[in-house]
N, C-alpha and C positions, 0 to 999 in steps of 0.2 A: 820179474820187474823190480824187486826191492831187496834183491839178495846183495848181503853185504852192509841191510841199512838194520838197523835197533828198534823197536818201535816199545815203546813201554807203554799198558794201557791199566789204570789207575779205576777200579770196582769200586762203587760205595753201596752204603744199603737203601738198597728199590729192589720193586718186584720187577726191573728190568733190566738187574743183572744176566738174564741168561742171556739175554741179547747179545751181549758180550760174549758169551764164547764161541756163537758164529763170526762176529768180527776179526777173534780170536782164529779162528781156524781158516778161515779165510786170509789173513794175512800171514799165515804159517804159508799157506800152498802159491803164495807168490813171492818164495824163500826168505822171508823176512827172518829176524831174530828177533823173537816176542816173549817180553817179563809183564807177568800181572802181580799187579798189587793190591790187597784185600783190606779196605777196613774192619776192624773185627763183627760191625753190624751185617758187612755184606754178605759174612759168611753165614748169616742166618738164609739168605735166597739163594744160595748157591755154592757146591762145595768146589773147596782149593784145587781137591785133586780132578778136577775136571778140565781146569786149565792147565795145570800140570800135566794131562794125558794130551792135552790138544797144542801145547807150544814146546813141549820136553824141553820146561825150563819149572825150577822151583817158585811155585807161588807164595809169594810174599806177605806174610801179614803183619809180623811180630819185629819190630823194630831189632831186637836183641835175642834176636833168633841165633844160636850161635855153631848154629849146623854150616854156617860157612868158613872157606877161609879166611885166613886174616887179615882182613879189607876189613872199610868203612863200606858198608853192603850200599847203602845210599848215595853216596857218593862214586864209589865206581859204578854204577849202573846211570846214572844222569852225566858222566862222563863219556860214559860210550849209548846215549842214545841221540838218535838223528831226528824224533817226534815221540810227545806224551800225547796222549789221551786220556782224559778222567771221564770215564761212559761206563752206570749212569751219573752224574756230579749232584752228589743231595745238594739242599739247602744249606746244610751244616758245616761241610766241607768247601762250599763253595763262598762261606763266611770265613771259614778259616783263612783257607790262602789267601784271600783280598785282604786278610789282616796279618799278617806273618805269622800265625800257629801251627809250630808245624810237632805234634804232637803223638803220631803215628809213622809206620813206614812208608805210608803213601805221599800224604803231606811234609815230611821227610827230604823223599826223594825229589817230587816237586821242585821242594823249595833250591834244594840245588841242582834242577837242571835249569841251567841259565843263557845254556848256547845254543838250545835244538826251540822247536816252533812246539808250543802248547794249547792243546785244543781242552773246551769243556763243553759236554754235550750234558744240560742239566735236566732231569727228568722228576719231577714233584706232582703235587696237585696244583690245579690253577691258581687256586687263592695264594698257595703261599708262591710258587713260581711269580703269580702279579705282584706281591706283597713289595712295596718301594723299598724296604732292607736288604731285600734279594736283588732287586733289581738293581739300587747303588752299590751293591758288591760286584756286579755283572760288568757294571762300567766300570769298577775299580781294576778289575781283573782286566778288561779289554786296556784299559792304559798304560796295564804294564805289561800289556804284549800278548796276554790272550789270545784266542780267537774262540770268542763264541759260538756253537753253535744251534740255532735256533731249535726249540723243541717240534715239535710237531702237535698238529689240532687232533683231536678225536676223544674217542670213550676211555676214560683213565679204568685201572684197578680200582680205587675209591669208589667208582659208580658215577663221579661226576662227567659231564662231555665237556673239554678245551683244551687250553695251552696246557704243554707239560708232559706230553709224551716225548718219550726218547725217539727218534728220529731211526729208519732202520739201518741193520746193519751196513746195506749193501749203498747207502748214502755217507753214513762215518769212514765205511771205506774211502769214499770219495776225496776225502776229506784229508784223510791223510795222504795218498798219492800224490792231491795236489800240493801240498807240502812238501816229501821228500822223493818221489820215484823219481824227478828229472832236474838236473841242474837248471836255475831260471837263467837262463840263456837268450833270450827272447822277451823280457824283460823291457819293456818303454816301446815296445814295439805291438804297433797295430795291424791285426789281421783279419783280413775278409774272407770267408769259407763258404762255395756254395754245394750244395747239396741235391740228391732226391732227383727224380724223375717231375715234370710238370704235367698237370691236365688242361687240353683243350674240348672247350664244351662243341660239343654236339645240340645240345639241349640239356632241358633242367635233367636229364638225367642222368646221358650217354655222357663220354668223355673220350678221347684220346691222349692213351699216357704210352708208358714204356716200363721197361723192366728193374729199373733202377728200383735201391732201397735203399741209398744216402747212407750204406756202412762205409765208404771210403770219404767220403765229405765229412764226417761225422765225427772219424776215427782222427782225423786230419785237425778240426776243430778241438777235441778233447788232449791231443799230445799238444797242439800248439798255449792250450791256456796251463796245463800243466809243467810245461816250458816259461812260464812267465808272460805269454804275453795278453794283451787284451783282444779277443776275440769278437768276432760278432760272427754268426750260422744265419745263412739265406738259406731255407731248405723249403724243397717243393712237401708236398705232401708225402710221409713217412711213417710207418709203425714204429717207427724207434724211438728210445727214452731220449727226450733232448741233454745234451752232456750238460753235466753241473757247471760252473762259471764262465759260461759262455752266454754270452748276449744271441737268443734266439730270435731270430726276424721268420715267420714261416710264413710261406707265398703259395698260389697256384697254378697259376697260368705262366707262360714264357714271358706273356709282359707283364702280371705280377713282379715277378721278379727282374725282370731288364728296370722297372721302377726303383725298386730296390737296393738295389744296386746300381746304378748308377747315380743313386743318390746320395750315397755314402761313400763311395771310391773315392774323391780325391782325399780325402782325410788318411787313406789305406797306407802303413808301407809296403804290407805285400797282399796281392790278390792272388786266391789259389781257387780255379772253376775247377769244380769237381761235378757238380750237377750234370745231369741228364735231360737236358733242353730240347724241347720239343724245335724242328727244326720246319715245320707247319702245322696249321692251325685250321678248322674250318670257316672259309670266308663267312659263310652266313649261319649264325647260331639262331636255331628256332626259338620263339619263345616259349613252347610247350611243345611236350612231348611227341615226337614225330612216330607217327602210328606204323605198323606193321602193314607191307602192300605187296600185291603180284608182281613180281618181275625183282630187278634188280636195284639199287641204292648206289648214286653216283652221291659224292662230297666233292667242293671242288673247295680245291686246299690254296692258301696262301704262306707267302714264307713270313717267320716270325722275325722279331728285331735280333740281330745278331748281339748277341751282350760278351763276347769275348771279342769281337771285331771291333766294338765300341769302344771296347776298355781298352786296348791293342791301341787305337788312335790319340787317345785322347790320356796315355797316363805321363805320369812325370817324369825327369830324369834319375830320378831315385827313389822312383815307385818299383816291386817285382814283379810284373808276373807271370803266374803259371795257370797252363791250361792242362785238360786231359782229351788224350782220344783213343776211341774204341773202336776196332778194327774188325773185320773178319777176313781183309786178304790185303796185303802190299803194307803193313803194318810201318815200318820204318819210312815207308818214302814217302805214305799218305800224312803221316805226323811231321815228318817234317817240314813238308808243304804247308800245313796249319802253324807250323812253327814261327815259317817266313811273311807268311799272307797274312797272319793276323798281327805280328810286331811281337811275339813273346819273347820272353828270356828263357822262358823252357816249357818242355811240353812231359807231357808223361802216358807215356802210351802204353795199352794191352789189349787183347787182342779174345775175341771169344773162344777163339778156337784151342786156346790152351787151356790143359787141365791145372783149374786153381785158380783161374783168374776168371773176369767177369762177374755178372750181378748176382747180389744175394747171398752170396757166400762168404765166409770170416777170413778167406787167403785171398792175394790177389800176386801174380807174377806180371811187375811191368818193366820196361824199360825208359830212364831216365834220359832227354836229350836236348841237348844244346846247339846251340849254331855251332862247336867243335867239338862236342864230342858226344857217343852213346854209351850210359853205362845199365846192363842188364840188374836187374836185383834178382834172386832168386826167389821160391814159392814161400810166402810169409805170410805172420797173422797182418791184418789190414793194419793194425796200432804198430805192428813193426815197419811196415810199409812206411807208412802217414813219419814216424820219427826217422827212415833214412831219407824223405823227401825233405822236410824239412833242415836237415844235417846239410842237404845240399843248395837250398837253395840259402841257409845265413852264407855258406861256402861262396856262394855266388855273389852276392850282395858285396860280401867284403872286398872282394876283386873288384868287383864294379867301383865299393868307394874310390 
């Protein structure tokens, strides 16, 4: 995902340097090229050569280190990086840069990367994290382009409980993807993502769902905000981590979410139903628990509000959207039928019966179709999926304009 991009990540001294070199090693294994940079206090929490073993790149401390070639070390390294990171960002450091001191290699290199996106994850104790000189440096730093980001609540090293934990790795990750893993393409553009399987109640206890688990709705929302654009996730009920900058709406029922969502569509440029909607519901919900009895348990079911048929009638001339359907026989000619009957621009079908697609699993094999044409994808991770659908449907739009 990031082979080809620089990412430079800037150590200062806290006891939550080691954090850093899972982030560190994590961003190795989705082919990045990773420089750490060590203030000389950081090296008291943690040794150089351990980033040096986890990105087999030379960790940097010593401004006039002169183990390189004959380059300005500072300057070509913020020349070829595509994102900084300074995790964890003392107090001290984080005074510096807001005032141009650039005194070390880290603050250095910094100070001349001026063309890539710079992140600061500051990690202290609460008081001085609150302390108004840190926090006018926080705003100094965000006006010149910055991005903060926000520490995390909990029990510090010090002993104290609040603000000022470093945030964990696998969220700074986040952080940087949405940054540099995708061109912002998508950009000014608003999109509506529904997700997840729905419950219809039985009673306060029972429920009727399905097998869905909102990884292709999800995966779909997370490429799209990382593409630039503004997101909002309608998703039924889900075990999954909600995606970082995306606007979560989460719902239950099929009219939960027909509420939902059609409350917010016409603002949409594109709607992509991913969800797994319950397609009836039980007419009469007990209000207590319906007891165990001899013999047998009739439900008598009603259909629920169609919300892709609703959105299919009622969208704009230069609204998109996309639906999905999931098949177990006549897959091409039952999608295309939802293609025609509901008004879509495209439908995205698969099918259970092949190996690799369907619920629950990280691949999905579908085929993408249009009123002229079908194109197969092959078997991919769902985030690979989720970015050739969307490749196709800006492809579509622009036609359309």
């Amino acid at each position: 995902m990031l082979k080809g991009k620089t990412v430079l990540l800037g150590v200062t001294g806290s006891i939550a340097a080691y954090k850093t070199a899972y982030l560190a090693s994590a961003l190795k294994k989705l082919n990045a090229d990773v420089h750490v940079l060590m203030t000389r206090n950081a090296t008291n929490f943690i040794n150089p050569i351990t980033f040096e073993t986890l990105t087999g790149n030379k960790c940097l401390v010593d401004t006039f280190d002169r183990n390189f070639e004959f380059s300005v070390e500072h300057v070509s390294l913020a020349k070829k990086a595509d994102a900084v990171m300074i995790a964890p960002a003392s107090a001290n450091v984080i005074g510096k840069l807001a005032h141009g001191i650039a005194d070390d290699m880290l603050t250095t290199t910094v100070m001349a990367c001026t063309r890539c996106g710079k992140l600061i994850a500051p990690a202290m104790n609460t008081n001085m994290f609150e302390n108004p000189v840190v926090q006018d440096n926080l705003e100094i730093l965000r006006k010149y382009g910055y991005q903060v980001i926000s520490p995390a609540v909990g029990y510090l090293a010090c002993g104290d409980t609040g603000a000022g934990k470093m945030p964990e790795p696998e969220l700074l990750l986040e952080y940087i993807l949405q940054e540099i893993a995708f061109e912002k393409d998508m950009t000014g553009l608003k999109v509506l993502v529904t997700a997840g399987p729905t419950q219809e109640a039985i009673d306060p206890v029972r429920y009727i769902t399905n097998h869905s688990t909102g990884k292709m709705g999800y995966a779909i929302a997370r490429i799209s905000a990382r593409r630039g654009a503004d997101v909002t996730l309608v998703t039924g009920p889900s075990a999954l981590k909600p995606p970082e900058f995306v606007n979560v709406i989460p719902v239950k029922s099929a009219k939960d979410m027909f509420d939902a969502v059609t409350g917010i569509a016409k603002e949409q440029d594109i709607i992509i139903k991913a969800a797994a909607v319950a397609d009836y519901r039980p007419k009469h919900v007990s209000g207590e628990k319906m007891k165990k009895q001899d013999g047998a348990l009739a439900l008598e079911m009603e259909r629920t509000d169609d919300i892709l048929a609703y959105l299919g009638e009622h969208k704009s001339a230069d609204q998109f959207l996309c639906g999905f359907a999931m098949e177990t026989e006549n897959l091409l000619e039952n999608s295309r039928k939802k293609l025609a009957k509901k008004h879509l621009d495209m439908i995205v079908a698969n099918s259970l019966r092949v190996e690799g697609a369907g619920f629950g699993g990280d691949t999905n094999v579908v085929t993408i179709i249009t009123d002229r044409e079908e194109v197969s994808l092959g078997k991919m991770s769902k985030e690979e999926t989720a970015s050739h659908l969307l490749d196709k449907i800006l492809e579509l739009r622009k036609e359309k304009a």
